[in-house]
N, C-alpha and C positions, 0 to 999 in steps of 0.2 A: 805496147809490144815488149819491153824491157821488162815488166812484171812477168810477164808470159814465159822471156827465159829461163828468169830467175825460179820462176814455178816447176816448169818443167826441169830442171837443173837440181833443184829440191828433191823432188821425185824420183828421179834419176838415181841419184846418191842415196835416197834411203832407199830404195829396191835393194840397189847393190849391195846394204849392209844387211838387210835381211837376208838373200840369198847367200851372201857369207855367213853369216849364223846359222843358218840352217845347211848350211856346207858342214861347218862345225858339229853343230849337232849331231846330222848324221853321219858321218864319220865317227865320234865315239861312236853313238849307242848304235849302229848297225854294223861301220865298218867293225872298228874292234871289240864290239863284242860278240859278234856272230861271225863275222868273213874270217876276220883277222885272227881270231880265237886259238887255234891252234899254233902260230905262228906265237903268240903271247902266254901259251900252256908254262913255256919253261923260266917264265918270269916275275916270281913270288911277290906279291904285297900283302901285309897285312893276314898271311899266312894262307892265302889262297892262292890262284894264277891271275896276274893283270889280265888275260880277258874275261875269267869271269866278275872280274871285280868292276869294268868296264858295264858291263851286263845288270850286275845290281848296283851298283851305287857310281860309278863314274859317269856315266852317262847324266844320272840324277845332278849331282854334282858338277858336272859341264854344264849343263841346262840350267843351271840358276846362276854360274859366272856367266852364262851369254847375257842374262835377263837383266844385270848390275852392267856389262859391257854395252850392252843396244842403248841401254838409258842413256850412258854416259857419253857415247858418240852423237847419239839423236839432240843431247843438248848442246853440242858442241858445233852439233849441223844447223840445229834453229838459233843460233848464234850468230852462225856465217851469213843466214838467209835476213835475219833481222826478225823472228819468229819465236822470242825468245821470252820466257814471262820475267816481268820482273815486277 
């Protein structure tokens, strides 16, 4: 019955960090680079507007720091759980 918590409690916790990452996610590349977009017109990077840059290459760029962040969580969660390679 204690495994059982423990399982579901696993599960629990990595749902949660997935729907945060994909919170993440789409907030760049949808929120700001399409909703948010004009609201970011008057704010230059890299000699374009942060939403369009959001649009090509932030979003990109978010998307691969979630990919380095989920790993590093997910081992730090199979850690906790006792799920851990060693």
């Amino acid at each position: 019955m204690d495994s059982h918590k423990a399982e579901a409690g696993y599960w629990k916790a990595n749902v949660r960090l997935i729907l945060f990452c994909l919170f993440i996610w789409a907030f760049c590349s949808y929120g700001c680079g399409i909703l948010l977009r004009p609201l970011l017109a008057g704010i230059s990077i890299g000699g374009t507007d942060l939403g369009f840059w959001f649009a090509q290459q932030g979003s990109i760029a978010t998307f691969i720091v979630l990919i380095f962040f989920y790993a590093w969580r997910m081992n730090k969660l199979d850690k906790k759980y006792g799920l851990d390679e060693e």
